[in-house]
C-alpha positions, 0 to 999 in steps of 0.5 A, a space after each residue: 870139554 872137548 876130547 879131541 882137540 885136533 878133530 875140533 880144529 879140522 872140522 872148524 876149517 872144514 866148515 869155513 872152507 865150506 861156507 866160503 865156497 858157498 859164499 863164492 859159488 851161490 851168492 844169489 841163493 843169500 841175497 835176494 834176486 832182485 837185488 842184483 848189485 856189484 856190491 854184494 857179489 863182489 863182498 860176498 865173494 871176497 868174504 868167500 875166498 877170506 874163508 877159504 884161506 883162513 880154512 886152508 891155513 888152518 889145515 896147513 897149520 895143523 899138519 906142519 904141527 903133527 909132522 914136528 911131533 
């Protein structure tokens, strides 16, 4: 089991922001070069900014909690 929950949770955010600035930033890296359709940077970057925002509500979550305590 996991000791500190809390700790778990930031670096679980921590990590979904980071792969969604790398899904934002880098999709040519992912995907093949040759293939360069609208499609796959357009879902890789909406996928990307989903991340981010799942990431940072994550966080923001967390410190409204350990304010209340």
């Amino acid at each position: 089991m996991v000791r500190n929950k809390s700790g778990l949770i930031i670096w679980l955010a921590r990590a979904l922001m980071f792969a969604g600035i790398l899904l934002l930033v880098a999709p040519n890296l992912l995907f093949e070069a040759s293939t360069k359709q609208f499609d796959q940077h357009f879902y890789s970057g909406m996928i990307g900014m989903l991340l981010i925002f799942v990431g940072v509500t994550v966080l923001k979550v967390r410190r409204q909690k350990s304010k209340e305590n």
